[in-house]
N, C-alpha and C positions, 0 to 999 in steps of 0.2 A: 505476370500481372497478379496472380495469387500471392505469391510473395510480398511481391509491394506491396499492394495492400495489407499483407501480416504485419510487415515491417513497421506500417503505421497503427496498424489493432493494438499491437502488443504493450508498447508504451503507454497508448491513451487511455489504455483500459489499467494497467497500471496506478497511471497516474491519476486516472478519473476515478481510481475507485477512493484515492487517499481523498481528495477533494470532496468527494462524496456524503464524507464525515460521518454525523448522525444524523442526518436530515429525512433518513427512512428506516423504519425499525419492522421487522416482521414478528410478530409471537409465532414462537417454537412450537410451546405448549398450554392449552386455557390454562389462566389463571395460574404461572410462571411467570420470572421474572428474567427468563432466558430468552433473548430473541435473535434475531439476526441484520445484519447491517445492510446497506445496497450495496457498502465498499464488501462484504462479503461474496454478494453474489457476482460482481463485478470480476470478484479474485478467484470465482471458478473459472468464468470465461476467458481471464489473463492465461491462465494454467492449460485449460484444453487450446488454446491458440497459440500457446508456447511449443506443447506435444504438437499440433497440428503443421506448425513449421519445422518439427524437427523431423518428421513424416515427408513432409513436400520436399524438404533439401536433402533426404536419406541418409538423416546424421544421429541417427538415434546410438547406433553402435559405438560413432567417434563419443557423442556426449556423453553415454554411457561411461566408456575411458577416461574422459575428462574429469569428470563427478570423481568417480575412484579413486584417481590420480591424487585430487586436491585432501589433504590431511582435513581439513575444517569440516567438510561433505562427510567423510568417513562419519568424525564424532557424532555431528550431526544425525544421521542415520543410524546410529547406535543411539542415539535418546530416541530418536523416536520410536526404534525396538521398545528400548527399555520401557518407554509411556503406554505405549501396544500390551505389553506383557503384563504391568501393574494395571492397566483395565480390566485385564484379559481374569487375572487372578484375584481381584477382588469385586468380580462383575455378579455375586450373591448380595452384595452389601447394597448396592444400587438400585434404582427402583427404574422401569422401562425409560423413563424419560430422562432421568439422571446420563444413564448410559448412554442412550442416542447423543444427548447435549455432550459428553465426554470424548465419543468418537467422533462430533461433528468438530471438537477445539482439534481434535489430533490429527482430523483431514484439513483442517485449514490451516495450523503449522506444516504437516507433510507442504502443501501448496505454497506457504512461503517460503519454503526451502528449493522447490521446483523454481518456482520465480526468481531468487536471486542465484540458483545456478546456472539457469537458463539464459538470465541478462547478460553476467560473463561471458559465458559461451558463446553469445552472438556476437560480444563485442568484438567478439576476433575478429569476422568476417563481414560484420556491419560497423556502421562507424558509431564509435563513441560518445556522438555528441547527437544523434540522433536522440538518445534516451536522455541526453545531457538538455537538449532544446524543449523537450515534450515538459521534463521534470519543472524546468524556470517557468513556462505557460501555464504548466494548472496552478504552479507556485504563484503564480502573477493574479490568475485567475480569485485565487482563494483569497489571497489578501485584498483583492477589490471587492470580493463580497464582505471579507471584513469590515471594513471602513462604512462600505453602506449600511452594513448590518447596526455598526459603530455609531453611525448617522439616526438611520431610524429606526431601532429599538435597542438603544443604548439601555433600556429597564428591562432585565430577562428574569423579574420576578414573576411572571406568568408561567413560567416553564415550571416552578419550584415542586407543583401540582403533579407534574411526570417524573421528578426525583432530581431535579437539576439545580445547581446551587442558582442562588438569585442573584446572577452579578448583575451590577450596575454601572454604567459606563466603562466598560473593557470590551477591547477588539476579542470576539468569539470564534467569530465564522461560521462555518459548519462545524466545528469542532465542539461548539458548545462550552468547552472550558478554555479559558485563558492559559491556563498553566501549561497543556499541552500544544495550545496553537503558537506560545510564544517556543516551546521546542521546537517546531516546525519550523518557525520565521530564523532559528539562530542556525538550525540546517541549511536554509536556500539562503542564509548570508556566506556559510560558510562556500557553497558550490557556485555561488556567485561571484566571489572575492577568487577560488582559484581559476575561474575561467576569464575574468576581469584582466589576471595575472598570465595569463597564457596566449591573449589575443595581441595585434597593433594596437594602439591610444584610440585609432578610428573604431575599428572595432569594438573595441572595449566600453565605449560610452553607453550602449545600451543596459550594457551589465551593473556598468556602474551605478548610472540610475534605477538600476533594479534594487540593487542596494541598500539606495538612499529611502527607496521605497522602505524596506524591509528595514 
């Protein structure tokens, strides 16, 4: 049962933290203009419920192997030394809060790096399309708050006042800038169009209309 349940934490918290966008900001420090995101906090909980399944199914040793094994982990893991080390060695030049804001960008890379080799890693023994269904949902999700958003407050010159450009009539989302949520939408065309291509004609209609959507 525990499991199951993981099996469905893990993606949604994933997924919900992309969704998440900018719609909650925490301040770091008064009167800084560092803060933190909900998709941050969202991306710790992914990460310990990533460790917490790999605990429950006693694979931390295999994962461990697997991480090592793959050449892109490795490099990976030596930038993050390397980023560790250049904190570490110029952490006179910094001021308390500078520093903390600096190890907090290099625990939340460490964390994206735990989360994309932890998705692998499952997918061996969980299905593929598990993370593949969650991913199209909150993508379905976001682009319907688009459009509302698009709908009723197509003038986001009010935001201008917290640092946000003033679009006017562009699909934002959560995302807040067009230029990024239209990367997003050209992402879930692309994993939409290969699952479109993988499925029956019956099958496939969903995806395709997901498409048409995006």
């Amino acid at each position: 049962m525990f499991s199951s349940r993981l099996r469905f934490l893990i993606p949604t918290l994933i997924f919900g933290s992309v969704a998440a966008g900018q719609l909650v900001k925490i301040s770091l420090f008064p009167g800084s203009k560092s803060s933190l995101n909900l998709s941050d906090l969202l991306l710790v909980v992914a990460s310990l419920a990533i460790i917490a399944a790999l605990i429950k199914e006693r694979a931390l040793t295999d994962f461990t192997r697997y991480f090592l094994k793959s050449s892109i982990w490795k490099w990976l893991l030596i930038f993050l030394g390397w980023a560790l080390l250049t904190l570490i060695l110029h952490v006179g030049s910094y001021s308390k809060s500078e520093l903390a804001l600096g190890l907090f960008y290099w625990l939340r890379l460490g964390m994206i790096f735990l989360l994309g080799s932890g998705i692998l890693y499952f997918c061996r023994s969980w299905k593929a399309s598990l993370f593949v269904e969650h991913f199209l949902i909150w993508s379905a999700i976001l682009i319907g708050i688009g459009f509302l958003q698009w709908y009723f407050v197509s003038d986001f010159g009010f935001m201008a006042l917290a640092g946000w450009d003033p679009h006017q009539g562009r699909l934002l989302s959560t995302f807040f800038d067009p230029n990024f949520f239209g990367t997003f939408i050209v992402l879930c065309m692309s994993v939409t169009l290969a699952e479109a291509l993988q499925h029956p004609p019956k099958k496939a209609t969903w995806y395709i209309t997901f498409l048409a959507l995006s």
